[in-house]
N, C-alpha and C positions, 0 to 999 in steps of 0.2 A: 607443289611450288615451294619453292627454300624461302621461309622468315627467322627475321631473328628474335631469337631467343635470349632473353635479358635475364636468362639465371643464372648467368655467371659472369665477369669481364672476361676470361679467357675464350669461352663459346662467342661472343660479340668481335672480340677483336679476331680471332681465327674466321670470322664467316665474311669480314674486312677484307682480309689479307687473302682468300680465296676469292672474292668479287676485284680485289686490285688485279690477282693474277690473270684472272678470264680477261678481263676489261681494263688491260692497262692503259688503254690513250683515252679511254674516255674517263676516268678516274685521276688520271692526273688533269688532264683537261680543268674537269671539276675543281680538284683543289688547287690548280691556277685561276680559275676564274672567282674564285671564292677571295683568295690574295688580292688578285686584280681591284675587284672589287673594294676591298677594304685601304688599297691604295686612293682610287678614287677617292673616297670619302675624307680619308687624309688631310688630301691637300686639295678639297672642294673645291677652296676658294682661289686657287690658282687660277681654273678658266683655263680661258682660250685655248691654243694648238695642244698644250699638254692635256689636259682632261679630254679632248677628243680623240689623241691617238690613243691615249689609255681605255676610253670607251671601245674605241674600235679592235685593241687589244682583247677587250671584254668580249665582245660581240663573235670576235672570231672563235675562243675559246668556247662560248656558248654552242657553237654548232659542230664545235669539235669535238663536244661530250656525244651527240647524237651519232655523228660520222665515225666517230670510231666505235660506238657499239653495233652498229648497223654492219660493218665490215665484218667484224668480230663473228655475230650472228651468221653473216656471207659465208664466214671462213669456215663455221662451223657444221652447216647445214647444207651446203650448195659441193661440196668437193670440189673449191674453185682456188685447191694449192694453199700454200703455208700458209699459219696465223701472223707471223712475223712480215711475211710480205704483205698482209692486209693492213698490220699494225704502222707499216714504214708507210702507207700509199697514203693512210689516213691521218700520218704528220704532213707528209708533203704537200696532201692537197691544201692542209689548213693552212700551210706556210705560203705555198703560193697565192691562196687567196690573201692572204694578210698584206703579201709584199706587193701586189701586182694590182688587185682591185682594191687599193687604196688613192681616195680623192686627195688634192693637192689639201683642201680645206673642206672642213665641214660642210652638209648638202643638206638643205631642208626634206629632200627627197630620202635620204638615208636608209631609215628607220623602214622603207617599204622593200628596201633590198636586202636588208640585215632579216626582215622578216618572211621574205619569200625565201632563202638561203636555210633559214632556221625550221619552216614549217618543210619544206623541202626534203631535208636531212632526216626530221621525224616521221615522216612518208615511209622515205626508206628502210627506216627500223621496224616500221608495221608490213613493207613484205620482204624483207630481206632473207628470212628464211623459207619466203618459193619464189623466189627468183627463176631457178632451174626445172622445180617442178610443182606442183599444185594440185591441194588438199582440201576438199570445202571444209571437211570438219576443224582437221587442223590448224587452217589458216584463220578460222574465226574464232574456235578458241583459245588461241596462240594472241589476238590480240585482245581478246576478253580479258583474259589474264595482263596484260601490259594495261589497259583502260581501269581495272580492280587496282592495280598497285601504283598506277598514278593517284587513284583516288587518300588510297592508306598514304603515300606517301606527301600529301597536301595535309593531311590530318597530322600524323608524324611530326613536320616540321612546321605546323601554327604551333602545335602545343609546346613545342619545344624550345620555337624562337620566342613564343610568345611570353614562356613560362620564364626563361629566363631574364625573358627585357622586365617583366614583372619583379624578381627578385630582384637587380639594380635599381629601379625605383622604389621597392621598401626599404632598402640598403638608404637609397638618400632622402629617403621619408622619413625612417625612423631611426637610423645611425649615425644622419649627417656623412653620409658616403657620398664624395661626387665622383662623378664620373663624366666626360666629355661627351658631349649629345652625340657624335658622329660614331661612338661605343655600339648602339642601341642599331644602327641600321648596318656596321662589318656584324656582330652577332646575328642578322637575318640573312647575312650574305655566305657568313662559315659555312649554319646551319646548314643552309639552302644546297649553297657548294657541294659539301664536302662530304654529312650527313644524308641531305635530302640526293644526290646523286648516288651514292656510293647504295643507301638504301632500297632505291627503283632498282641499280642493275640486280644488286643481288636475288631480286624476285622474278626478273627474265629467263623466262624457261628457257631449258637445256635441253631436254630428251623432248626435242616437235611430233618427233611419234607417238610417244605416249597421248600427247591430245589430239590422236586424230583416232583414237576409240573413244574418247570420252563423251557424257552424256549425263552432265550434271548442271545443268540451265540453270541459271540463280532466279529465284522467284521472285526475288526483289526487284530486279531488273526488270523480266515481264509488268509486273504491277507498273513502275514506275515508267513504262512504256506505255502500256494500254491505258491506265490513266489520268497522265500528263501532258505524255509528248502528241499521242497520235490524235485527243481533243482540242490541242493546242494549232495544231498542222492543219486539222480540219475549219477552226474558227476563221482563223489567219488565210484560206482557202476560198471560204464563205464571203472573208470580206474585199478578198482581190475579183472574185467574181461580180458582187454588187459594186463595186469601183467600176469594174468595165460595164455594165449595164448604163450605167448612170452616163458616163462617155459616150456610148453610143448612144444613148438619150437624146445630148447636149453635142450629140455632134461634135467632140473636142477633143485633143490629142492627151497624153496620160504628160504627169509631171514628171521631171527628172528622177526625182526622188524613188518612185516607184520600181526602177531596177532595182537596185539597193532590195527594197521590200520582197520581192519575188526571191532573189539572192538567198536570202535567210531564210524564206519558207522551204524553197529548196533544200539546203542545206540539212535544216531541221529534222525535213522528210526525208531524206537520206539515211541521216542519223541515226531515225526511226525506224526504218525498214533494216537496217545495217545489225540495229539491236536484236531485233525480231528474227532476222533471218532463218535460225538452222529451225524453229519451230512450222516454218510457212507450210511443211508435209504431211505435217502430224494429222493424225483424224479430227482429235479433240478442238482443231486450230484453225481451223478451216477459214474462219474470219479474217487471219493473219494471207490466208492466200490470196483471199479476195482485194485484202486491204493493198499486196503489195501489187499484185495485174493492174488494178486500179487507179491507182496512185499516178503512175507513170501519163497514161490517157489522159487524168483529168489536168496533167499540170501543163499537157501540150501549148493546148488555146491559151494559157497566161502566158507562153514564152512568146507572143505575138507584140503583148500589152509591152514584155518587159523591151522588147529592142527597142519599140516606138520613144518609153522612157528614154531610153540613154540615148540612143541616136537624136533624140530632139532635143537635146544638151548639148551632145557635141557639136551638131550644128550649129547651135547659139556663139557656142563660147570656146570651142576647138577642143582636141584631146589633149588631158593631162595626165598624170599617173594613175589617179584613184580612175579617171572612166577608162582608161586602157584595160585596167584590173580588171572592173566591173564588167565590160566587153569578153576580158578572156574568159574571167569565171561564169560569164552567160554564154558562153559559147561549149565551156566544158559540159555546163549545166546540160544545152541542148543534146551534145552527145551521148552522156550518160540513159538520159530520158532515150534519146532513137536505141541505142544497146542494149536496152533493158524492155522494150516493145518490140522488138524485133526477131522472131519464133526463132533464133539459134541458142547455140552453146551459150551459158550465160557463168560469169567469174564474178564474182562482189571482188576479189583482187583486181579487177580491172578499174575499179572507184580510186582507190591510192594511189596506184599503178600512171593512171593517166593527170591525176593530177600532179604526182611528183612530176612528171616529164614538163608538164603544161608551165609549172613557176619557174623547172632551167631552165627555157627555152623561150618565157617571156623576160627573164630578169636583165639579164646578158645579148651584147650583139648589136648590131644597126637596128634589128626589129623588136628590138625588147623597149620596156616602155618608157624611159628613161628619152634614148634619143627618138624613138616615135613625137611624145609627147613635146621634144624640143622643137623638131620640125613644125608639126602643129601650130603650137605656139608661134610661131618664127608667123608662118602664115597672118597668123592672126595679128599679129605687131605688124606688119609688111600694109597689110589693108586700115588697121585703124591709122598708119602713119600717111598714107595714103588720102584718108576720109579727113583728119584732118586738116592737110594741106589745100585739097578742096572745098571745106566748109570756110575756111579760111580768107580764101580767095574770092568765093561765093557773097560773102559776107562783107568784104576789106577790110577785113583786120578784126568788125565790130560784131562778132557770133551774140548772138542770145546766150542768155545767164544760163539758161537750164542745159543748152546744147555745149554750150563752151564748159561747163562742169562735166557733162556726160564725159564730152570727148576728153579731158584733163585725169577723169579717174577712170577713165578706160587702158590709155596710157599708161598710166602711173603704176595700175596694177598688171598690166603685160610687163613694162620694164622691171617691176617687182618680182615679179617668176621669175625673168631669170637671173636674177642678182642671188635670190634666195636660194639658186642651185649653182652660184657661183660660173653662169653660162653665157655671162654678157657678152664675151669674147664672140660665141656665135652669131650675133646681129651686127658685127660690125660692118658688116654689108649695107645699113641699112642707114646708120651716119656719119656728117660731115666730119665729126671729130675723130678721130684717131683713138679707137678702145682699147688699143692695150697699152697705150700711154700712157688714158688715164687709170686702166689697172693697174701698170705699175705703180704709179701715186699713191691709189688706196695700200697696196700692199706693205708699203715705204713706212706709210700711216699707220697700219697694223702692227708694223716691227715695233716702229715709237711709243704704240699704247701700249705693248708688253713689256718695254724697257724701262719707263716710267714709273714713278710711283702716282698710280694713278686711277682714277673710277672709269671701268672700260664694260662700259655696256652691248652686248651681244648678245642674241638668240640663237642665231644658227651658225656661225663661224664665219659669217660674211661681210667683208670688209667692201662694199661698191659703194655703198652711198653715194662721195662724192662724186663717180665716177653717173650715177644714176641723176646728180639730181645736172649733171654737163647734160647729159641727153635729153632729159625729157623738157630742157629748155631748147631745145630745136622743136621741139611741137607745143611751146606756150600757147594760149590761146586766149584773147584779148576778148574782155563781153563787152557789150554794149552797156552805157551809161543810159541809157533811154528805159533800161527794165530797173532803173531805181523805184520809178514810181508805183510798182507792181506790188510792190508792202511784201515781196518775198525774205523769206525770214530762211538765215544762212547758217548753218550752227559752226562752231568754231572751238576747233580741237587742236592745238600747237602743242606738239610733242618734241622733247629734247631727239635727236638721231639718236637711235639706239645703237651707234655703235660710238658715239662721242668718246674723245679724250677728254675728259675735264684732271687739268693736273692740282696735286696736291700739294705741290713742294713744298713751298713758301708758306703751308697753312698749318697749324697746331690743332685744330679744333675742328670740327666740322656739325651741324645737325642738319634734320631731315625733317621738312614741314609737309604735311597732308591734310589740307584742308580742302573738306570733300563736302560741305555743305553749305551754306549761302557767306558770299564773301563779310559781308555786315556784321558775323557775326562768331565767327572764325579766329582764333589764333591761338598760340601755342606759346608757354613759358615754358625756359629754359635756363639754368643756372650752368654757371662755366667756373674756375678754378680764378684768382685775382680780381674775385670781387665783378667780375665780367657776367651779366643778365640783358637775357634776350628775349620780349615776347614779338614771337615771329606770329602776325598774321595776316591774312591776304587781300588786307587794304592799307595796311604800313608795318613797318619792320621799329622796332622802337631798340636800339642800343643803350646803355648804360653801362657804364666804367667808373666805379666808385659811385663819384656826385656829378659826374659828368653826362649827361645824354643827347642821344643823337636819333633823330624819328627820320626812315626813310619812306615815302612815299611811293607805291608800287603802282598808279594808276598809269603813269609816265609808261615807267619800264614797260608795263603791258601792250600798250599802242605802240612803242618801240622794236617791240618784238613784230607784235601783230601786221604794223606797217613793212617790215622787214618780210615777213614771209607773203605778204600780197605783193610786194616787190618782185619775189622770188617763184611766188606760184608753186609753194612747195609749204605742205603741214610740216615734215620732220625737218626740223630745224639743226644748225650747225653750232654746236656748242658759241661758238664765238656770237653767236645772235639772239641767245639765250642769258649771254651772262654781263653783270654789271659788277663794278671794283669800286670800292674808295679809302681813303685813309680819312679817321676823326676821331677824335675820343681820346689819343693812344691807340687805337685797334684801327688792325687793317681787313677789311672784309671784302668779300664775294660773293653775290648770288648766281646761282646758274637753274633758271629754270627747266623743272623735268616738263609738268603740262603745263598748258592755259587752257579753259575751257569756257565756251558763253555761247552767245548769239549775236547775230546782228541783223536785221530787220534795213532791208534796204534804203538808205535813204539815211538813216540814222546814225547816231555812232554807236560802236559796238557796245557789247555789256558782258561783261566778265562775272562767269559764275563759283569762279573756282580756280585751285592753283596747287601744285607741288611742287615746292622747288627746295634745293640747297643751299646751307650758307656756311661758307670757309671762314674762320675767324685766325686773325694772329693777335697778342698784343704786343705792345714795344716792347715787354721782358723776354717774349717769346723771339722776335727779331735779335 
């Protein structure tokens, strides 16, 4: 296996310029994504639509380093025609992914497609060289060797991003050197890029024949198999089995959770037997034969437990992305187990082999999980809008507190999925108002928050709010005044809309109050330039300008607010019901609340624990 040799710059940059030639798309790949990268960081605090398509820029370049060495390897091993046309198929795909499976906006979902694409493409680099034909020896020690130089190359680039973000901070430790914090995370991105890429390929074996004689098992590996993983495998085995005892004890179905659990045992013990493999014949090893026959039988009867798990989730609460996933990877799970007990021909290739096919084939499509999971959902929005309207009814207007909250955050968060995947469009089936009306609105909104000088708060790139909070006042639901006297205690969380415009124009100054511990005793001093002091805290705002002072009273504003969103039957609030103005002093202010936080104990008035908010200052010289 080819490493580099740091005795000289000229052997380092020649072993470079050999790894660019072999692996030129995934080598530039790298040192685009390393750019990319360092652009991101840049200009962080731009947000919105630019930082996502440059993310998404990212993301593509990331599976483009994998796809193009994975060809490369194809072109090399398989006689499946020129490197040049492997090298052109491996631009074009990344391009048309880039251009074509790009969302209008951001998707809370994303990050499961970017990651089934990504582990996908590294499948294929683990068998790309027997594609055509197949080698046991070969084929495990071909990825022995790629698993060893991923590990050097994790080692490689801590010490080296690490070593250097250390120099920069002695540099302004003890030289008085600054440097821009956003330095410190393009230096892990270069590294990573351009160093940590270019370093893995160069260690990707070349001649696959040679290791299909080879017969040098690393002993470190065995140990660290025999005893870590395979008493880890077996504890975690120990304890799914007394789980189902206890079940069938208590006569009870398993918790959701417990797919999930079985998953990772799974996995583990794959891992484990994957490690172990070419020894399972040996005389000396015998244990290793037993361990893998074995293996397979005893994890049958938990694939029972594990469907019960997830299917009694989905039934509750319908298919989303993470249980579509967990479904298919228990499904591959079952497969590999029936392949592996089953007296034929047997491939450990066939473990990579089927799961690369299993992620393109659930990621993409009407059946991949994406719009499965919408469907689902759509379902489940259709019947609680439904159950609704019948309690409603049921009721005349006056549901019970505990039922009319169920059915309010039941709603809230079905219409929440799909605003966070930008998917509201698809339930327009389901109300009287007109959804892509009010899409267009929010989107109008989104223009105006990026043209603005302005605080524009966002998570996932989704602009529905207000189009969310039109709808789910078609399913308001009215309690009855009769459960006051029930002493039920309501807790009370008012949060600014995370995706609010609050503008800044007209304001010179701005702070930011967190007070996160009893209002009584809470506030915050602040000095500003013209003589202008503010102690902000979360039972009155006190201004001063010279000799002049002005105390504002925050109890108002909170029941203001408070009364405004029982109005509304909505926690996230709309900037405008959040904020309050005045002119005194000389100075013109603004507060715009981010939380409010307390309780309210039926019957009573509420009681505020807590507050975050902002306050805009101008003075008249600033005017």
């Amino acid at each position: 296996m080819a490493k580099f040799r740091f005795s000289s710059i000229d052997g380092v940059w020649q072993q470079a310029v050999n790894t660019i030639k072999r692996f030129p798309v995934a080598s530039a790949a790298g040192i685009a994504a390393a750019i990319t990268g360092c652009v991101i960081l840049e200009y962080f605090e731009e947000g919105g639509e630019f930082k996502y398509r440059v993310s998404h820029i990212l993301f593509c370049l990331l599976q483009a380093i994998s796809l193009g060495a994975a060809f490369t390897i194809i072109a090399e091993n398989n006689r499946a025609g020129s490197k040049m046309l492997w090298h052109a198929a491996a631009v074009i795909l990344t391009v048309l992914y880039g251009c074509f499976i790009f969302p209008v906006h951001q998707k809370e979902n994303d990050w499961l497609i970017y990651g089934c694409i990504i582990v996908a493409t590294h499948l294929l680099v683990a068998v790309a060289p027997y594609i055509s034909r197949y080698n046991e020896v070969g084929f495990w020690y071909y990825n022995e060797r790629l698993f060893i130089r991923l590990i050097e190359e994790a080692l490689y680039v801590i010490a080296l991003g690490g070593g250097i973000s250390i120099a920069l901070g002695a540099c302004t430790l003890l030289l008085k050197v600054e440097f821009k914090p956003e330095l410190y995370g393009q230096i892990w991105f270069v590294v990573l890029g351009v160093f940590g890429t270019l370093f893995f390929l160069n260690g990707v074996p070349k001649d696959i024949k040679e290791l299909e004689i080879v017969d040098d098992y690393p002993k470190w590996l065995l140990n660290f198999t025999r005893f870590v993983l395979i008493p880890l495998v077996f504890i975690y085995i120990l304890i799914l089995y007394a789980y189902s005892g206890k079940l069938i004890m208590a006569w009870e179905l398993p918790e959701g959770y417990v797919g999930k659990m079985y998953l990772s045992l799974a996995v583990e013990g794959i891992f484990a037997l994957l490690i172990i493999y070419p020894l399972r014949k040996k005389p000396e090893m015998t244990w290793i034969g037993i361990f893998w026959r074995s293996y397979f039988i005893i994890m049958l009867p938990l694939t029972g437990l594990m469907y019960l798990g997830i299917f009694r989730r989905i039934a509750d609460y319908g298919v989303t992305e993470e249980r579509y996933l967990v479904v298919a990877l228990a499904l591959w799970i079952t497969l590999i187990i029936v392949y592996f007990i089953l007296p034929s021909a047997r491939q450990i290739r066939f473990i990579p082999a089927s799961l690369l096919i299993l992620l393109l084939v659930i990621t993409f499509g009407p059946w991949g999980f994406e719009s499965v999971s919408i469907r689902s959902q759509y379902a489940q929005l259709e019947q609680s809008i439904k159950e609704t309207n019948k309690v409603i009814m049921q009721y005349k207007g006056n549901v019970p507190f505990e039922k009319a909250k169920l059915l309010r955050h039941r709603n809230s968060d079905l219409v929440f999925w799909f605003s966070e995947r930008n998917a509201l469009h698809e339930t327009k089936a389901l109300w009287k108002h007109d959804v892509d009306s009010l899409l267009k609105v929010d989107l109008v909104r989104k223009d105006s928050a990026e043209a603005q000088n302005s605080l524009y708060h966002n998570n996932y790139g989704n602009y529905n709010k207000a189009t969310e909070r039109v709808l789910l006042s078609e399913t308001a639901v009215n309690y009855s005044s009769d459960d006051e006297d029930a002493g039920v205690t309501e807790r009370i969380y008012l949060e600014l809309d995370n995706k609010a415009v609050l503008s800044a124009i007209d304001y010179q100054h701005m702070i930011i109050c967190n007070l996160n511990s009893s209002r009584t005793e809470s506030s915050e001093e602040f000095n500003l330039p013209e003589s202008v002091n503010i102690l902000a805290g979360s039972e009155r705002i006190i201004l001063k300008n010279g000799q002049s002072e002005k105390v504002i009273q925050l109890d108002s504003l909170y029941m203001a607010v408070y009364n405004k969103a029982k109005e509304n039957r909505h926690d996230d609030m709309d900037a405008a019901y959040m904020s309050f103005s005045g002119n005194s002093i000389g100075l013109k202010w603004k507060i715009v609340f981010q939380k409010i936080w307390g309780s309210k104990t039926l019957g009573k008035a509420p009681d505020f624990d807590g507050v975050d908010y902002y306050m805009f200052i101008s003075t008249e010289e600033d005017l």
